[in-house]
N, C-alpha and C positions, 0 to 999 in steps of 0.2 A: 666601747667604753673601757677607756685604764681605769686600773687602781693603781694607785702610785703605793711603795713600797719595798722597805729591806728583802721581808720572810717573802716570799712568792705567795701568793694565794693559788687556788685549784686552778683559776684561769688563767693565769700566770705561768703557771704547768704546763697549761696545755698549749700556750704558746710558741714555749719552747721545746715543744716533743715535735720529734720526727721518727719514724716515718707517720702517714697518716693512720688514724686508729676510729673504729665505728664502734658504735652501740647498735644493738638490735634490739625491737621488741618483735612481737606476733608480728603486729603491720608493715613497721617500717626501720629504714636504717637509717642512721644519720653519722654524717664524717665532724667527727669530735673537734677535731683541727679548726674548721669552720668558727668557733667561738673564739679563737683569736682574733678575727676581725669581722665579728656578729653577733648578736644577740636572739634571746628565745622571749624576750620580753617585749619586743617591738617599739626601744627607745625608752622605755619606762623605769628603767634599772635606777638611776637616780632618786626616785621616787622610795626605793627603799633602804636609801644609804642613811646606812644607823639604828635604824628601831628595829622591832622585835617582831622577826618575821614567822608566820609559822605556814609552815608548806603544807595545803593541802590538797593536791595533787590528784588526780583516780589514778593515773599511769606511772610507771617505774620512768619510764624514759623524761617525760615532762621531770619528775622530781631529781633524776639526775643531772640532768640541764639547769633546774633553778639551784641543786648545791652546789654545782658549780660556779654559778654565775653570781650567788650570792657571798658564797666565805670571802671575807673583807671587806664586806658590803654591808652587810645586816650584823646589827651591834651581838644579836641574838638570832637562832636559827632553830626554832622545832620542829622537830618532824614527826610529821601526823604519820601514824600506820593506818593501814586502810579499815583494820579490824577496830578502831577506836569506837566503843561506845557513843552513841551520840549524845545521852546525859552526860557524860562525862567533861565534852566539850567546853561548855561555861567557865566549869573549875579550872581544866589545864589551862585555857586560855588568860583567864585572870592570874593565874597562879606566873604563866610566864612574863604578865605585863603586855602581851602582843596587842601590839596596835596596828600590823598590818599581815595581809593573808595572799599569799600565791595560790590561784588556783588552775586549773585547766577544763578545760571544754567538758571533763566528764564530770565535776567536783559538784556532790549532792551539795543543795540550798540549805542553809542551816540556818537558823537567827543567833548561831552563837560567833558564823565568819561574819558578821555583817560588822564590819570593821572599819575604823577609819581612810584606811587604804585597803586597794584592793587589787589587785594586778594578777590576767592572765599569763600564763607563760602555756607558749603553743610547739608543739614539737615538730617544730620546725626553724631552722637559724638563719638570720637575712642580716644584709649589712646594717651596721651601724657606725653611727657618727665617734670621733675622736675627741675624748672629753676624757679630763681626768677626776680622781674620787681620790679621796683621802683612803688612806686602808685602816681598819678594823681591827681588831683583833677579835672573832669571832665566837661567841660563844655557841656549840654545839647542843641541842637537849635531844637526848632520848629516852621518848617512854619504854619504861621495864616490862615485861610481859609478869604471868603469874600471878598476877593480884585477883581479888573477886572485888575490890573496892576500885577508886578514881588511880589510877597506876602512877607510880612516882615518877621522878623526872630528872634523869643525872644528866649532870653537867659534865660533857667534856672539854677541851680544846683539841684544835687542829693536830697539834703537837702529840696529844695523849694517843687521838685515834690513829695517825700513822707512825706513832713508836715502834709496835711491832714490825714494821713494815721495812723498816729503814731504809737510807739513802744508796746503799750499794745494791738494791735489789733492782736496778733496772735488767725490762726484760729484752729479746732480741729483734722488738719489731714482726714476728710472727706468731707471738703469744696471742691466744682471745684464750678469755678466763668466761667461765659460766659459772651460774648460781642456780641453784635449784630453792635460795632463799629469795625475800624482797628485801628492798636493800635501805627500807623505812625500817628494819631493826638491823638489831648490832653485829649480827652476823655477815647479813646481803650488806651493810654500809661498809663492811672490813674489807669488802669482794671489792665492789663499786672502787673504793680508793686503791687498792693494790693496784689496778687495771688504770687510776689517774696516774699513781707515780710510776709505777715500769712502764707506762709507754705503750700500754696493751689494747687491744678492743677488748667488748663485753657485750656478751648473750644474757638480756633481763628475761629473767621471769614472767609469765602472767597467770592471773587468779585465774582460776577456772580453767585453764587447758590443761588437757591429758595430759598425762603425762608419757606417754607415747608420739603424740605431736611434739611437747616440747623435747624428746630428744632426738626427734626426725631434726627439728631446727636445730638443735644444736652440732648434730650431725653437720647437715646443711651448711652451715656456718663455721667450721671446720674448725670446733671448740679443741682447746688445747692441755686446760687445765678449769675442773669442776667442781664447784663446792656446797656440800649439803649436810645435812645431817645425817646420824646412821639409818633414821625412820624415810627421809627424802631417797637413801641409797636404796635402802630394801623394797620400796616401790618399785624404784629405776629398774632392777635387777630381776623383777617378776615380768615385764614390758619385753617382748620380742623386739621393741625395737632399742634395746641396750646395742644390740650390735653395729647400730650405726654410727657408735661415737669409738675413738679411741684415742682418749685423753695419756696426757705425757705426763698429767698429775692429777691424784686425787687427794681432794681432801675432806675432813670432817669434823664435824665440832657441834657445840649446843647440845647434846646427847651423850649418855657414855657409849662410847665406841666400844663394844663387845670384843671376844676373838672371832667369832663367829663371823659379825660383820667385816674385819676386816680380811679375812682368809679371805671371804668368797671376792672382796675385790680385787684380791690379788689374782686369784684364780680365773676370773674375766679379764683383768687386763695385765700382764703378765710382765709388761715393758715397762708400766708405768710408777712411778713414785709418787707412793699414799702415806701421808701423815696425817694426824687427828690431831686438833687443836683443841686446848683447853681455856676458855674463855664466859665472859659476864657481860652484862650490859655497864655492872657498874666498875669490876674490877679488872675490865677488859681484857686480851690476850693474857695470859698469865704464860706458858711454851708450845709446843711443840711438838709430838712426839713423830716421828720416822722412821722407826725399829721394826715397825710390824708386827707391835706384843701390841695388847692391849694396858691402861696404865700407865705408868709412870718412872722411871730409875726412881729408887730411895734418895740417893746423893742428889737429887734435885734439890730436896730440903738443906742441904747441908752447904752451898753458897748460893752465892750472888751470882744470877744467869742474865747481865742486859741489860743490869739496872732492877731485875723480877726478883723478890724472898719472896720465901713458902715457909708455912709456918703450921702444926697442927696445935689447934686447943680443942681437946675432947672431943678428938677424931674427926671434929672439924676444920680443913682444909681454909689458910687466910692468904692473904696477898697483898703484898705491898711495892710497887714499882710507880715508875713517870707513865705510866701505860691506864692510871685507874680514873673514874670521874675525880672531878675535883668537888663536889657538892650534889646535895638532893636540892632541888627548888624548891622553896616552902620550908615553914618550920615545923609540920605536923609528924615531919618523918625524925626518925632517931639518926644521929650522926651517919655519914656514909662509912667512916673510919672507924677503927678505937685509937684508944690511947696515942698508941705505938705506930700508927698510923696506918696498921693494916685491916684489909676490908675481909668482913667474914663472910664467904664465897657459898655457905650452905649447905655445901656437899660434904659427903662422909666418905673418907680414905680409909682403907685399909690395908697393913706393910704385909705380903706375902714372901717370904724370902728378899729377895735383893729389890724388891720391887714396890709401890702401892696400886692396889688397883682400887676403883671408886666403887661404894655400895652402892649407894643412891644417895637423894635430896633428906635435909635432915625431917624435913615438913611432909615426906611422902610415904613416914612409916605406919605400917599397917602393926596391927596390937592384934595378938592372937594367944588370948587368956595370962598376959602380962609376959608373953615374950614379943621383943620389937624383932619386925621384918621390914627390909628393902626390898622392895618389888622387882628392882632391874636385879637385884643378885640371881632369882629362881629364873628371871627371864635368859640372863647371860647362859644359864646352866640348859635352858630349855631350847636356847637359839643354836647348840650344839648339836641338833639333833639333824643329821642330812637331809630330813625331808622338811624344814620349818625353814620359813621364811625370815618372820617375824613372829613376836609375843606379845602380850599383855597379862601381866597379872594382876590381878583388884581381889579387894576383902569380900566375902558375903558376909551379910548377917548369922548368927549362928545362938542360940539359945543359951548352948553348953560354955563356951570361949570368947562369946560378945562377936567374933569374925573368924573365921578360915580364909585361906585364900583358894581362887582358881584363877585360871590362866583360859584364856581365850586366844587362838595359834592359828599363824594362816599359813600354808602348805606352797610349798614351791611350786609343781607342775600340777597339773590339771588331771592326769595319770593319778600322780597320790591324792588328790583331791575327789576321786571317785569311790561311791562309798563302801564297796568292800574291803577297803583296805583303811577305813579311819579307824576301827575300835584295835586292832591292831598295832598303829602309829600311836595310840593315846598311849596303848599297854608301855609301851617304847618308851617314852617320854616322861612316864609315870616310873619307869625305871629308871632311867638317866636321874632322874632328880633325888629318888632316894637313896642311891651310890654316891649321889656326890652333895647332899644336903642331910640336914639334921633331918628330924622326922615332921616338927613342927613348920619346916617348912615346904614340906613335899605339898603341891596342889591336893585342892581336894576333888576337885574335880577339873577334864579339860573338856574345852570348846573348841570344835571349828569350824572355823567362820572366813569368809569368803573376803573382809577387807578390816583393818581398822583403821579407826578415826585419827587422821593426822592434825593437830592443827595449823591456824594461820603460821605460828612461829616454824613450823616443820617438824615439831616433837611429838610422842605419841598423846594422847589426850586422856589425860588421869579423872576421872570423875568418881572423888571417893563420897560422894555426900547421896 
């Protein structure tokens, strides 16, 4: 099936890439090439040219197959994450107008997909007939994570999400890019399209496998360049089987990237080049950093990087570039922009010498008897410590201050993990923090504990209520 048109759409892409490039999941692999002259819909593609399609998929592989198949196709394109709420369903679905649903072999029964159309897409690509389709110009929706309510829904274009990506970044034909995100949010869909426009394969994700299998396969698969967040890294890097990959790029984002985190990546892969990305679902890519500091240069603020401004209002961090959604779907949400056109990104900067590094979310401050805390600052401070993995710190209740904080720490080897050696490590740690922190924010007590809770998005899991 063509799409006739100027812009190329995804499968327009792929038609013209060489050499050949795969996808992988757990199961199965499939040669990307193949959708140049085939379909994963089995003839049925016409059937969604124009309306308002919403992908609800169970596997990464089907869902990348049908964005493919569908940009230029489908007037509108949501994409369902697997963690969606099922009350929720009715609402996004009205709210996007979708009149029709992609699903696959594994996609739960709902009465909220029971839609006017309906169309399997199977992971697997067979030939198709030569027929041409008007092209599109596609509207992208992504649900935002972090809500307790029905999650918003920005609008991108094709344009916006490969801004950052640009056209000279093709790769050399021996690139496979891995994700340790799913690529139904903004992070795994950045990976996903980087891997359509350079030409690359791609090692998907799945729910529920270790994470010691998935980096046997990515091993396996002779991944070249890996992308997660700093919470997906700190996992990876407790796993004995980190040594079976040895990526020629790392990278990271959705998370503040520590020093901590990134030393120790350095220090595992010694050849490879790790930058940490700073990105939103709505105000997407905003740069780049490659330096191996944690942060940001200060003179970021001070021009125009790409078409990307940075702007601070009240130590809150905005952004304005061709890179941002164009709209919230619906009118119950407040502008995605201000004025001036830039999107207020949430996170708190602060300028340390030549430099900003981020505190934390302005929404994630703990109150401890009317002084405000960031929780990543004590954790950045506590992730320095050589025998810590990872941190978490949260509020307790407290009579005197309304909350204190403590920090719950999970240990690198299984050696410091043995218990003659914790109250010691705590002692440790309980020092590091009051050398390098006020007093109010020294823990009040530590924890440790054997894993924490990541969640779907790959970030750690804040539960302050």
């Amino acid at each position: 099936m063509k799409v006739r048109s100027n812009a190329p759409s995804l499968k327009g892409r792929i038609a013209d890439a060489e050499p050949q490039r795969f996808f992988w999941d757990r199961a199965a692999r499939l040669c990307v090439n193949d959708l140049a002259r085939g379909t994963s819909f089995g003839g049925q593609l016409a059937a969604l040219a124009g309306r308002s399609v919403v992908v609800a998929t169970s596997s990464q592989l089907t869902t990348a197959l049908a964005l493919i198949e569908l940009d230029g196709v489908a007037r509108r394109l949501t994409i369902l994450p697997p963690d969606t709420a099922t009350d929720h369903l009715g609402a996004l679905i009205a709210c996007a107008e979708v009149d029709a649903v992609v699903i696959d072999a594994g996609t739960l029964d709902h009465a909220a997909l029971d839609l006017p159309v309906r169309i399997v897409c199977t992971p697997a690509i067979v030939p198709a007939e030569e027929h041409s389709l008007s092209y599109v110009p596609t509207e992208w929706v992504l649900l935002t994570s972090g809500t307790s309510g029905v999650p918003k829904m920005a609008v991108h274009s094709l344009a916006s999400l490969i801004a950052p990506i640009g056209a000279g970044q093709s790769l050399d034909g021996a690139v496979v890019w891995g994700t340790f995100y799913d690529i139904r949010r903004y992070g795994g869909l950045q990976i996903f399209l980087r891997a359509i426009i350079g030409g690359a394969s791609l090692v998907l994700s799945c729910a529920g496998e270790p994470i010691a299998d998935h980096l046997a396969r990515l091993g396996r698969c002779g991944v070249t360049h890996l992308s997660g967040t700093p919470s997906h890294w700190r996992r990876a890097l407790m796993s004995p089987e980190i040594g079976k990959i040895s990526p020629r790029y790392v990278r990271l984002s959705g998370e503040i990237a520590d020093q901590a985190i990134l030393d120790s990546l350095r220090a595992t892969f010694p050849e490879a080049g790790i930058g940490h990305a700073y990105a939103s679902t709505e105000a997407g890519v905003a740069f780049e950093v490659d330096d191996g500091r944690a942060g940001f240069p200060a003179d970021f603020l001070d021009y125009d990087r790409d078409g990307v401004e940075l702007k601070l209002v009240d130590g809150a961090l905005r952004i304005r570039s061709p890179r941002t959604a164009q709209r919230y779907l619906g009118t119950q949400h407040a502008p995605l922009r201000d004025r001036d056109g830039f999107v207020d990104a949430g996170d708190m900067v602060e300028r340390r010498g030549g430099r900003y590094v981020f505190a934390g979310r302005r929404g994630g401050i703990i109150n401890v008897g009317g002084l405000k805390i960031h929780p990543e600052e004590i954790e950045a401070v506590i992730n320095r410590h050589p025998q810590v993995r990872m941190s978490l710190v949260r509020p307790k209740q407290s009579p005197v201050t309304g909350a204190i904080v403590i920090a719950d720490v999970v240990l690198k080897t299984d050696r410091a993990r043995a218990g003659g050696e914790h109250q010691q490590i705590k002692n440790d740690i309980l020092q590091l923090c009051r050398d390098a922190l006020p007093r109010h924010k020294v823990p009040a007590a530590i924890s440790i504990v054997p894993a924490l809770d990541v969640g779907a998005t790959g970030k750690l899991a804040r539960r302050y209520g």
